[in-house]
C-alpha positions as CSV (number, residue, x, y, z in Angstrom):
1,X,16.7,21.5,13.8
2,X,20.2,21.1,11.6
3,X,19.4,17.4,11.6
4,X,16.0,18.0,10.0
5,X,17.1,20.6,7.6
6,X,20.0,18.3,6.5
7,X,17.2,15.6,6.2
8,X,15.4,18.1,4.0
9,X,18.0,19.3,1.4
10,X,18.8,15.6,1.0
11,X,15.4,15.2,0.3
12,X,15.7,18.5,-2.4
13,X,18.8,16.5,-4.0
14,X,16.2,14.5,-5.8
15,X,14.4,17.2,-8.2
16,X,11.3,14.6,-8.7
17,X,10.8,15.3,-4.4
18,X,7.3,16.8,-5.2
19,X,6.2,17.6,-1.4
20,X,8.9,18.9,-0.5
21,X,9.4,20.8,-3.7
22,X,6.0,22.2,-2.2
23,X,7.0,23.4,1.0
24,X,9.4,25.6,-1.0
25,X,6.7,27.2,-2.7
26,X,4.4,27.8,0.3
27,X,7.7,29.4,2.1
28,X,8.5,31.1,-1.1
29,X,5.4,32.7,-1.4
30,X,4.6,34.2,1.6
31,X,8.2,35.5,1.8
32,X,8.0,37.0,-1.8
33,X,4.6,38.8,-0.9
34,X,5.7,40.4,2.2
35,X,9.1,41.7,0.2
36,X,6.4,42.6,-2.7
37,X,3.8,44.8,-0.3
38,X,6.8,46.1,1.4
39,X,8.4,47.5,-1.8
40,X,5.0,48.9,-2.6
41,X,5.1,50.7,0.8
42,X,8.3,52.4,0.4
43,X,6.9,53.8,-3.0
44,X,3.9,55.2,-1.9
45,X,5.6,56.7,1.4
46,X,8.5,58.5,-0.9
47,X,6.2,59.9,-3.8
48,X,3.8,61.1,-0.7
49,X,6.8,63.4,1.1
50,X,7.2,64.9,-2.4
51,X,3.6,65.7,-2.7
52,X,1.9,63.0,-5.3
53,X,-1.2,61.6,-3.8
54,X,-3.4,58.4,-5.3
55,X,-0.8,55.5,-3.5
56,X,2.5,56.3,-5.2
57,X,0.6,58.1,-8.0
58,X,-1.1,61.3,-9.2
59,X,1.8,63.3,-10.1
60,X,-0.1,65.3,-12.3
61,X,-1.0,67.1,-9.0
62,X,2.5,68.4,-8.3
63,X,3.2,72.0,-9.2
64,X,3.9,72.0,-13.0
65,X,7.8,73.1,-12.5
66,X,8.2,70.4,-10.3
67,X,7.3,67.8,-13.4
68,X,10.4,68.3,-14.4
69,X,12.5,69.0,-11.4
70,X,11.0,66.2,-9.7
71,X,13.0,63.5,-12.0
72,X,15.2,65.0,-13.1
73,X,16.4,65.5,-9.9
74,X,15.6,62.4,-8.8
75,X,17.9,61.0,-11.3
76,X,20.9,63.1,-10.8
77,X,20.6,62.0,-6.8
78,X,20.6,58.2,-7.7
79,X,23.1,58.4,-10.7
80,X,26.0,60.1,-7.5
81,X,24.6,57.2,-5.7
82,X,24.9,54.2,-8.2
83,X,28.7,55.9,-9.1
84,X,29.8,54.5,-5.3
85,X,29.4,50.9,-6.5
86,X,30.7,48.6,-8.1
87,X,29.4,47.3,-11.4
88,X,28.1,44.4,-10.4
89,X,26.3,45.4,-7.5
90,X,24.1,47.7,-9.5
91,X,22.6,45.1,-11.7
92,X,18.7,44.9,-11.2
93,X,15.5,43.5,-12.0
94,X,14.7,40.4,-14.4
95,X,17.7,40.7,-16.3
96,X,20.0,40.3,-13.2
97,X,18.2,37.5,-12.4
98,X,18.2,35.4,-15.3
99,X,21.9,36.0,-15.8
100,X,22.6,34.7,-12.1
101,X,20.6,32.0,-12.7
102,X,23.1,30.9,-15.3
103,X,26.2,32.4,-14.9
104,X,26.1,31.8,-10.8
105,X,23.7,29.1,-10.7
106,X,20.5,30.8,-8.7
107,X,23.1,32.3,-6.1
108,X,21.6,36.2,-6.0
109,X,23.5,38.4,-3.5
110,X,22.4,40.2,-0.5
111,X,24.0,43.7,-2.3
112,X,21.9,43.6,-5.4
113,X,18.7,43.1,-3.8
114,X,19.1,46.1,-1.6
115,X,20.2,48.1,-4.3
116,X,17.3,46.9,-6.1
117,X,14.7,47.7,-2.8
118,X,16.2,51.1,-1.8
119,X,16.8,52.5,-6.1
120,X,13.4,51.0,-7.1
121,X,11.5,53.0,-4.3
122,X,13.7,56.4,-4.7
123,X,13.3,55.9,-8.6
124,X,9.6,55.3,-8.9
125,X,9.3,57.4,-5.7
126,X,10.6,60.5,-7.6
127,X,8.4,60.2,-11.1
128,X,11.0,58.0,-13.0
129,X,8.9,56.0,-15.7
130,X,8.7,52.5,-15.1
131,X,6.8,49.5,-13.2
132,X,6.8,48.2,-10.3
133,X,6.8,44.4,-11.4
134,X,10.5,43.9,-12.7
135,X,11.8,45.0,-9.2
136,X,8.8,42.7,-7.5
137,X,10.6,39.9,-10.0
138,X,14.1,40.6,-8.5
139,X,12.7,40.9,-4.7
140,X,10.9,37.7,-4.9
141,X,13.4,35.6,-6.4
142,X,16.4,37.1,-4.2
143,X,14.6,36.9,-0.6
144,X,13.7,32.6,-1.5
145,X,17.2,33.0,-3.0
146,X,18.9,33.9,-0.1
147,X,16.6,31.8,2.3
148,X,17.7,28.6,0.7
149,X,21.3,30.0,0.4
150,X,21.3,30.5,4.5
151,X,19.6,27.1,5.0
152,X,22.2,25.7,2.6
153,X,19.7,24.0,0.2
154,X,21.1,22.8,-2.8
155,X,22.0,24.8,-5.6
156,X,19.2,23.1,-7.9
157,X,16.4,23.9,-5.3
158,X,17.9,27.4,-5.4
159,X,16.8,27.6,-9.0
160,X,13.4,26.4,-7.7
161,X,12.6,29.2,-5.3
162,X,13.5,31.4,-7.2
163,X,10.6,30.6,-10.2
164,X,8.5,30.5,-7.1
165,X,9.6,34.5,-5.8
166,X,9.1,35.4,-9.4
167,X,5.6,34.0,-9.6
168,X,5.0,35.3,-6.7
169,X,6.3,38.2,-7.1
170,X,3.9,38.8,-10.1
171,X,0.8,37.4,-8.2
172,X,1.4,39.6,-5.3
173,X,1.5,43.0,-7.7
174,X,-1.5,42.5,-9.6
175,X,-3.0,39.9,-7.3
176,X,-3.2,37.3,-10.7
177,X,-1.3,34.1,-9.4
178,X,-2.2,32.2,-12.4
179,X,-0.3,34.7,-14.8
180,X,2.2,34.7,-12.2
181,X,2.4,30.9,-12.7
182,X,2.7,31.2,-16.6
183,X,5.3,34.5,-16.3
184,X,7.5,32.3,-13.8
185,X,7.4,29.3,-16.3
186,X,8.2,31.3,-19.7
187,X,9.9,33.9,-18.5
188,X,12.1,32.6,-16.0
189,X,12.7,28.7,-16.0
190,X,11.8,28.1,-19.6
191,X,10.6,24.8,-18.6
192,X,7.1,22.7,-18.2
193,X,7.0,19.6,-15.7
194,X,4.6,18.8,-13.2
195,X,7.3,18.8,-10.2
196,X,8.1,22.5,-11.4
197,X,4.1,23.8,-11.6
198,X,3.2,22.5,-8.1
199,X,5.8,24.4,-6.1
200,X,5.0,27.5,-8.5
201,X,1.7,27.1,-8.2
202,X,1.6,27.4,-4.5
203,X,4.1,30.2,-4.3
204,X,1.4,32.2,-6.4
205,X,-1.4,31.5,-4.3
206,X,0.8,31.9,-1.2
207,X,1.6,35.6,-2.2
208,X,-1.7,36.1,-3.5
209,X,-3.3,35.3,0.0
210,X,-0.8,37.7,1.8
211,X,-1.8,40.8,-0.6
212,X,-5.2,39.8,-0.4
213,X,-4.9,39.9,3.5
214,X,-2.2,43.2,3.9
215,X,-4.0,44.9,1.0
216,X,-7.6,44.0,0.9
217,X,-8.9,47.2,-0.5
218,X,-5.8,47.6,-2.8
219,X,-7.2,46.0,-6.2
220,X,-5.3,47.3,-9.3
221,X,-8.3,48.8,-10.9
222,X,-12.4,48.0,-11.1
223,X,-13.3,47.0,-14.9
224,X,-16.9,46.3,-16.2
225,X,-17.8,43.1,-17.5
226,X,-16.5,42.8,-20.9
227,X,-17.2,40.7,-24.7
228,X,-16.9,40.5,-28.1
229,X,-19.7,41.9,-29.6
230,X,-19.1,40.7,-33.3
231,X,-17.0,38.2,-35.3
232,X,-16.7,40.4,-37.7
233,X,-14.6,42.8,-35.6
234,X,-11.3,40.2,-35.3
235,X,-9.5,41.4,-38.2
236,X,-9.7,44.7,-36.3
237,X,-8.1,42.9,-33.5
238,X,-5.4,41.5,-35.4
239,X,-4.6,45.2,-36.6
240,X,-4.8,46.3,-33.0
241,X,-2.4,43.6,-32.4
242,X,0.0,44.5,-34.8
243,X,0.0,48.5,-34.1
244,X,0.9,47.0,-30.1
245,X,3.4,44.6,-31.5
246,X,5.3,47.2,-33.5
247,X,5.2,50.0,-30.1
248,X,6.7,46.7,-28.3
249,X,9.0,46.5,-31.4
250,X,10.3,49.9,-30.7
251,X,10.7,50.0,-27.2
252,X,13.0,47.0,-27.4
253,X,15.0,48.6,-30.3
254,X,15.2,52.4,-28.1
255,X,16.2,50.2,-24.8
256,X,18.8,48.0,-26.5
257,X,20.3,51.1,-28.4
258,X,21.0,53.1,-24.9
259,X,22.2,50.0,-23.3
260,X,25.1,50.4,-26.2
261,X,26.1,53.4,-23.6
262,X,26.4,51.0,-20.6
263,X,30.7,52.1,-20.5
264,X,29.6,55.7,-19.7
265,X,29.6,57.1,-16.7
266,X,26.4,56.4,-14.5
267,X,25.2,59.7,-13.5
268,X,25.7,60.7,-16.9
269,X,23.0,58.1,-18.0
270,X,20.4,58.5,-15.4
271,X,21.1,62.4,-15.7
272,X,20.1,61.8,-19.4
273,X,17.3,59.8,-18.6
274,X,15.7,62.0,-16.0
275,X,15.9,65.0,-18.1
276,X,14.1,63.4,-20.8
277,X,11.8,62.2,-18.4
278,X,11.1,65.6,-17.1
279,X,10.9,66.8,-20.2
280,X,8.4,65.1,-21.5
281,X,6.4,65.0,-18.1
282,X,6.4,68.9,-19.2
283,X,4.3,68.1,-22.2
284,X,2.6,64.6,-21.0
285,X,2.8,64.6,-16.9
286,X,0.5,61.6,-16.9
287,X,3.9,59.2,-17.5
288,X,5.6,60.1,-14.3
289,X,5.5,57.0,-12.1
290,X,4.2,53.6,-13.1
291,X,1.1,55.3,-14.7
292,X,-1.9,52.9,-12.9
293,X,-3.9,55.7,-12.4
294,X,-3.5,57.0,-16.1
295,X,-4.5,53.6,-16.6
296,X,-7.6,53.6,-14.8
297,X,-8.6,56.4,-16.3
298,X,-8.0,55.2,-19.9
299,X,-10.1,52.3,-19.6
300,X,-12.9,54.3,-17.7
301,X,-12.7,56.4,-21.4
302,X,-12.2,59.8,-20.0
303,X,-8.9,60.6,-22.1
304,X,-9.2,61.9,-25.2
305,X,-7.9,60.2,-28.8
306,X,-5.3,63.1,-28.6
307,X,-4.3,62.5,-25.2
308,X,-3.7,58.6,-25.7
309,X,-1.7,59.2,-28.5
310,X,0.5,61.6,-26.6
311,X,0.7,59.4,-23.7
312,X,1.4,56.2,-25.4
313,X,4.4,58.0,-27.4
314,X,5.9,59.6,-24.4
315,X,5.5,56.9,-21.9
316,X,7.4,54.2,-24.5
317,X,10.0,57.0,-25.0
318,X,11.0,57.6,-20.6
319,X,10.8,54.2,-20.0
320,X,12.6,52.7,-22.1
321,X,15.6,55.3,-22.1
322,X,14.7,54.7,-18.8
323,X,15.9,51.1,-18.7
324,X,17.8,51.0,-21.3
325,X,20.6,53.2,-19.4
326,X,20.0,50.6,-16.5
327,X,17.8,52.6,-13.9
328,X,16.1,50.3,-11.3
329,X,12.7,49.9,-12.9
330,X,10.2,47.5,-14.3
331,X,8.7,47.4,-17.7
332,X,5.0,45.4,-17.5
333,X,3.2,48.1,-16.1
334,X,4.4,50.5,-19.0
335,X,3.7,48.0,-21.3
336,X,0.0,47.8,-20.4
337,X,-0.3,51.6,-20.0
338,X,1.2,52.0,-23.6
339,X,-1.1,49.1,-25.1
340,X,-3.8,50.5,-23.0
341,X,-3.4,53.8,-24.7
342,X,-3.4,51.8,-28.4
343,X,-6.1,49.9,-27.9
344,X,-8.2,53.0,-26.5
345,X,-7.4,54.6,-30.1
346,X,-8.7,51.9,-31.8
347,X,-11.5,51.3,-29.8
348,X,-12.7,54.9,-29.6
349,X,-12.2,55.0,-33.5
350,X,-14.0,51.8,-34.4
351,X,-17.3,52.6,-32.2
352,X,-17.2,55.9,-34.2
353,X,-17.4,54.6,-37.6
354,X,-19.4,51.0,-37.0
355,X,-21.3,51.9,-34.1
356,X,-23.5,48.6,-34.5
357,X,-20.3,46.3,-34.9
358,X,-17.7,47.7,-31.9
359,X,-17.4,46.4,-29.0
360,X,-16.7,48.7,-25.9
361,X,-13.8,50.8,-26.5
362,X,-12.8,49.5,-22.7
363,X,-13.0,46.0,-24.9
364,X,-9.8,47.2,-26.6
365,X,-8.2,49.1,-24.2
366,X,-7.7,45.7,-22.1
367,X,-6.7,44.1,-25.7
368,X,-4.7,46.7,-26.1
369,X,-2.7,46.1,-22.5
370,X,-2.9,41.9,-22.8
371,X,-1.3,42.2,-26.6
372,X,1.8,44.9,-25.2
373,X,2.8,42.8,-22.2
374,X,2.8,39.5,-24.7
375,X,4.9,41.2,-27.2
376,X,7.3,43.0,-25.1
377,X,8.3,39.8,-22.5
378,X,7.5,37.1,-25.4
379,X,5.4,35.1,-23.2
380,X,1.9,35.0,-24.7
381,X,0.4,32.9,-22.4
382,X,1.5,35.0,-19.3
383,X,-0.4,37.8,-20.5
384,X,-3.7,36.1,-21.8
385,X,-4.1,34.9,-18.3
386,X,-3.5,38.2,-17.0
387,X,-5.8,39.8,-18.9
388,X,-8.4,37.1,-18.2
389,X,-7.6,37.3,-14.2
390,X,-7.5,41.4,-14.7
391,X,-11.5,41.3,-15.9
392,X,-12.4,38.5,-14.4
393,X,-14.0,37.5,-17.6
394,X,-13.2,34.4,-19.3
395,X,-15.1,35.9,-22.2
396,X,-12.4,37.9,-23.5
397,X,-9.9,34.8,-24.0
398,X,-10.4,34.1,-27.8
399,X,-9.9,37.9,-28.9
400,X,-7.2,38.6,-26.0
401,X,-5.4,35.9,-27.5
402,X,-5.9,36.5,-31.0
403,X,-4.5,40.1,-30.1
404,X,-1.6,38.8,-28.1
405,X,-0.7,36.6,-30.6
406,X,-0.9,38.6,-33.2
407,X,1.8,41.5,-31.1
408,X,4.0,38.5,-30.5
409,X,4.2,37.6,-34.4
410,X,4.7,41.2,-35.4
411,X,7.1,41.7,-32.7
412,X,9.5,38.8,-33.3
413,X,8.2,37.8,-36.8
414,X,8.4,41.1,-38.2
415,X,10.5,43.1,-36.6
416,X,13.1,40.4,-35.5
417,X,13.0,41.7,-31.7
418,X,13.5,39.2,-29.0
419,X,11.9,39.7,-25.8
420,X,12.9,43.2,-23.9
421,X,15.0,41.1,-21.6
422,X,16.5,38.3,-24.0
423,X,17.3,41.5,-26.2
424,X,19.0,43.3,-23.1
425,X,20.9,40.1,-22.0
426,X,22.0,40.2,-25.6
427,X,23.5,43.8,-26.2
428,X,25.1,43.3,-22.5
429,X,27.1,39.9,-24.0
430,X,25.2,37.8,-21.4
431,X,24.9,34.2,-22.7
432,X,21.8,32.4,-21.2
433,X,21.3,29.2,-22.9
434,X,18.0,27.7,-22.3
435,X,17.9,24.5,-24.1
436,X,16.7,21.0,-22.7
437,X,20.5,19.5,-21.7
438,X,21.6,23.4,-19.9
439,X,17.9,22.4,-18.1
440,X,18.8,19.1,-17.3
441,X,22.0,20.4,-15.7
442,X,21.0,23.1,-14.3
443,X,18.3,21.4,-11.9
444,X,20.2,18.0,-11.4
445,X,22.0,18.0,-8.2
446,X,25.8,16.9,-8.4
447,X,24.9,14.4,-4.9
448,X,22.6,12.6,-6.8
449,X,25.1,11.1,-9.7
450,X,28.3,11.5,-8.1
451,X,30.2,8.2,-7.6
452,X,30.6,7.8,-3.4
453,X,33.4,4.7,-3.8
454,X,36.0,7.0,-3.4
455,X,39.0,7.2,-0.4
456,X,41.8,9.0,0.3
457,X,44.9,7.5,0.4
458,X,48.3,8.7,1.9
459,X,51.1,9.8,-1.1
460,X,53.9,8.1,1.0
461,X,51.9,5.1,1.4
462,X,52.3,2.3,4.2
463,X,52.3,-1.2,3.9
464,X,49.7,-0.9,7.2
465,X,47.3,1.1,4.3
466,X,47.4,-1.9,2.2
467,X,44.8,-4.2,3.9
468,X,42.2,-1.5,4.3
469,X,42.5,-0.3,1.1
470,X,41.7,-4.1,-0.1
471,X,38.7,-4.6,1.9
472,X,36.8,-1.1,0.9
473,X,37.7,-1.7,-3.3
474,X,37.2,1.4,-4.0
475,X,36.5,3.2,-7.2
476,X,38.6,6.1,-7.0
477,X,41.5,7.3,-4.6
478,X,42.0,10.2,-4.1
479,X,45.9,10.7,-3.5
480,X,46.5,13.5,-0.6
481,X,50.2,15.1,1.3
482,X,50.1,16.4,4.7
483,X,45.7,17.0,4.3
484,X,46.1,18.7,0.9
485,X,44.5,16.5,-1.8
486,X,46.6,16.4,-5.4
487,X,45.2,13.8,-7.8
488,X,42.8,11.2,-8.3
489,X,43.8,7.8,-9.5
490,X,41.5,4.6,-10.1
491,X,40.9,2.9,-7.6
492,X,41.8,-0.5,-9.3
493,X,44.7,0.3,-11.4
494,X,46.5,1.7,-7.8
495,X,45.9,-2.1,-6.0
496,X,47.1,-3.6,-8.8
497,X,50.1,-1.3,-8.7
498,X,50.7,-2.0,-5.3
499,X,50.3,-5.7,-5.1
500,X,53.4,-6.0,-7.8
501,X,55.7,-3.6,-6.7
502,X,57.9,-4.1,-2.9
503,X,57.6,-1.7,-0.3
504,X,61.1,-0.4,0.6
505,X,61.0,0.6,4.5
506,X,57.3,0.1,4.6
507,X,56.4,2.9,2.5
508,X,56.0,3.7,-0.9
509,X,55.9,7.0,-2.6
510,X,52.5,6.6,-5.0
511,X,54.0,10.1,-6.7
512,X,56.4,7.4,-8.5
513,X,53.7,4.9,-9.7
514,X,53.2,4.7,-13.1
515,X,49.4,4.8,-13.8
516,X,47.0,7.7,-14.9
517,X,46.4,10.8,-13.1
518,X,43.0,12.4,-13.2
519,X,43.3,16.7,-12.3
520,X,40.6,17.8,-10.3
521,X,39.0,20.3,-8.8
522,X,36.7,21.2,-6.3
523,X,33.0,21.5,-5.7
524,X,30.6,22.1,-2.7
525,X,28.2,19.2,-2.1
526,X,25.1,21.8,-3.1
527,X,26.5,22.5,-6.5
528,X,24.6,21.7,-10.0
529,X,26.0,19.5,-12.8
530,X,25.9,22.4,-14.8
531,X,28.3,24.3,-12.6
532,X,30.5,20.5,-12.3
533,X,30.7,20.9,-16.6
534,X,31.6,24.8,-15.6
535,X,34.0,24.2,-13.3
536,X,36.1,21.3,-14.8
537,X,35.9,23.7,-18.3
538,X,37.3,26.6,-16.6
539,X,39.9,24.8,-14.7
540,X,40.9,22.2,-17.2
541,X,40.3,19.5,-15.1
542,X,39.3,16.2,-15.9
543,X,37.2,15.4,-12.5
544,X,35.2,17.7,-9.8
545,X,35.6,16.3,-6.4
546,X,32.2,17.0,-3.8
547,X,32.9,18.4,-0.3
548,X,31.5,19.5,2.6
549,X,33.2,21.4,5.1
550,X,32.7,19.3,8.8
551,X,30.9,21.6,11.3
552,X,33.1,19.9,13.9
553,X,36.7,20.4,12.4
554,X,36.7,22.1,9.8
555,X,38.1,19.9,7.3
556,X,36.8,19.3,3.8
557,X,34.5,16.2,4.0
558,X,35.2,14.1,0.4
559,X,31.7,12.9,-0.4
560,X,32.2,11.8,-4.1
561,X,33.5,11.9,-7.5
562,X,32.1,13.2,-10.6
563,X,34.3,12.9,-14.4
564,X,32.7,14.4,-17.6
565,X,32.3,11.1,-18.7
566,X,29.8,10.3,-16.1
567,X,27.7,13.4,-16.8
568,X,27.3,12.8,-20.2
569,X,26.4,9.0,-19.9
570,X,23.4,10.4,-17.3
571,X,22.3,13.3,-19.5
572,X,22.0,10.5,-22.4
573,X,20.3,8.4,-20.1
574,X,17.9,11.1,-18.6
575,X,16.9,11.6,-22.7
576,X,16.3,8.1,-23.7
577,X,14.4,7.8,-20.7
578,X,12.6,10.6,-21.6
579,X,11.8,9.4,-25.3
């Protein structure tokens, strides 16, 4: 078994390994469903000892005081909670993810992930505004995470399964694996290539088939078939568009000004939070929750213009205080109840004053949910799939995507919002580069460029070392003292050292040579060439070193040698390859 998994990950070295990129994603995606189903379990069995019915919903049945008490409470409980850990084990959800995937190169911990399982079911389970998807996002992507992590895959295959959790993740929610494909892609990776879609793509379908199979009868919501009914009606689309993009707009702005707060006390926060939450719930208690079955109704037309309003305004306000002070939630479910409620105004309102023209107001209110979702993650094509996979229609696409579109431009064009995330990342000082080179490095495994010709040699050197040393002509030498390794040196500039000067009693001391040192540091044999430019950067080395610890003995196994010369000759390579 160890031989074939170390037979595998040296298959994964190679990023262009399409099949068995492919396994990954078939593993990845039934392991991100299960988490997903399970997660949604927890959920409904919490909010049912309280008293909601309707699968983790229907609140609105709960005696009225406890609208308030409920999250509030809730709040206070998990704030005492969160105050026992440490600050980085209470990061959550999308945004903990991307930043590992930089800043620790697709390692997510164990700690998080349970904090993230255990706080996203007591939060959502007590009324706390928010989705169910952002936590789905984190689950997915930890459990492949930590699967590769155990099998000891490489650290660019890491980044891998963990696009495939996230799309599965998604597809296992709302059972629509090709938006989970598109989320995982523009959301998470940032990247096209037909080596990163495959893998993806199976993960989706993988997770897909095992909500399908655990949750047959558990479909989202039923929607009637929809269209277009005029041409004439898309400049009302682009205005429903740019009413969703500026709620999107605003969200961002409330949740990036709370995260300013992220130095106060946590129970303070969430205790803020969940009394707002309650609050509201007071006036509006259909935005306890994640709000699917406010949804459902909203799109069936049975809330009035009055209540939408309310509903859109107080569900944009508790969720994103909500998230903005850091509270274990998701936002795409909000998003599409918020846009949901918009595009049920405008619907309503346009089949009263053109009759003849509108389209069903349910028309809009799916608009309406497509165009928040593309405006508030910046990913436009995630949500026009959604939508399409949602109602089953592929008759919506041109006005879901005018919409989206449209909520996109308005949301980043006019308002100068980046997507919630990117924003959060941004307020919390997180730098997530996701240009073409940081790509490049980030997915290229260190054992596929690193130089191999490279020994160790003795610092008190023996004239018995000298005819070895010959034969092999190494590149580099690494020079070592009593199993500690010190310094590299070439390997060419030490023979020639050695072949002018004498040996005095057999030996010669290499610390005395008079030939260039290279500073190193070390590496394990699964690390990225991003974290190689990392590491010699932060340690001012000149050289990373690859090792392997030996099973047998313990002993770090040298496997190769990598300078910052070398990366940057491949990364220009790899581009003029490219072009």
């Amino acid at each position: 078994m160890q031989q074939w998994l170390n037979n595998y990950s040296r298959r994964l070295i190679n990023y262009d390994s399409i099949l068995a990129y492919a396994v990954l994603g078939v593993v990845g995606g039934v392991a991100s469903g299960l988490i997903v189903l399970a997660f949604e379990l927890g959920i409904r069995q919490l909010s049912s000892a309280f008293g909601a019915s309707d699968n983790g919903e229907g609140f609105e049945s709960l005696p009225r005081w406890m609208w308030f008490a409920l999250p509030a409470g809730g709040a206070i409980v998990l704030g005492c909670a969160y105050a026992l850990l440490k600050p980085q084990d209470r990061e959550t959800g999308i945004v903990h993810v991307l930043s590992r995937m930089h800043s620790h190169y697709s390692v997510l911990p164990l700690r998080n992930a349970i904090v993230q399982f255990v706080g996203g079911i007591f939060a959502l389970g007590t009324g706390q505004s928010g989705g169910r998807e952002g936590p789905g996002v984190h689950l997915g992507g930890a459990i492949n995470s930590l699967l590769g992590q155990w099998l000891g895959l490489p650290n660019n295959s890491l980044r891998m399964l963990i696009a495939c959790g996230t799309a599965g993740g998604i597809s296992a929610a709302f059972q629509t694996p090709l938006a989970g494909v598109l989320f995982a892609m523009e959301v998470i990776i940032a990247e096209y290539s037909v080596v990163s879609f495959i893998p993806v793509i199976l993960a989706a379908v993988s997770a897909a088939a095992v909500s399908r199979t655990l949750a047959a009868d558990d479909w989202l919501f039923t929607l009637p078939p929809l269209q277009l009914n005029s041409l004439l009606e898309l400049p009302y689309i682009m205005l429903l568009g740019l009413c969703c993009g500026a709620a999107m707009a605003a969200f961002v702005r409330i949740s990036t000004s709370m995260a300013r707060y992220a130095g106060t006390p946590v129970v303070l926060r969430f205790t803020l939070a969940g009394i707002i939450t309650g609050c509201l719930a007071l006036l509006v208690p259909e935005i306890l929750g994640m709000g699917y079955d406010t949804l459902t109704l909203a799109i069936d037309g049975k809330l009035a213009l009055w209540a939408l309003l309310l509903i859109a305004l107080c569900k944009l306000l508790a969720t994103a205080i909500s998230y903005g002070v850091g509270m274990p939630l998701g936002l795409i479910g909000p998003s599409l109840l918020i846009g949901a409620c918009i595009g049920g105004m405008l619907g309503a309102a346009g089949s009263a004053l053109l009759p003849e023209l509108a389209s069903d107001p349910a028309f809009y209110t799916v608009l309406g949910m497509g165009a928040a979702m593309g405006a508030l993650l910046n990913a436009p094509l995630a949500a026009t799939l959604a939508v399409m996979e949602m109602t089953q229609s592929l008759s919506i696409g041109m006005a879901a995507m005018l919409a989206i579109v449209t909520a996109t431009l308005t949301s980043t064009g006019v308002f100068g919002q980046r997507s919630a995330h990117q924003a959060m990342l941004k307020q919390l000082q997180r730098i997530v580069p996701d240009d073409p080179l940081n790509q490049l490095l980030h997915r290229t495994s260190v054992s596929s460029t690193m130089d191999t010709r490279v020994v160790r040699v003795p610092l008190l050197f023996a004239q018995a070392d000298l005819e070895p040393l010959l034969e092999s002509t190494p590149v580099w030498c690494m020079v070592e003292r009593d199993g500690d390794d010190l310094y590299l040196v070439h390997g060419s500039e030490l023979l020639e050292w050695l072949q002018r000067t004498p040996f005095a009693d057999g030996t010669l001391d290499l610390s005395g040579a008079g030939i260039r040192r290279w500073s190193v540091s070390g590496l394990p044999v699964q690390a990225t060439l991003r974290q190689a430019m990392d590491t010699m950067h932060t340690g001012t080395t000149e050289a990373v070193c690859v090792y392997e610890r030996s099973q047998s003995s313990g002993r770090q196994i040298l496997h190769g040698v990598l300078t910052r010369e070398s990366i940057e000759q491949y990364t220009l390579a790899s581009t003029l390859a490219k072009s």
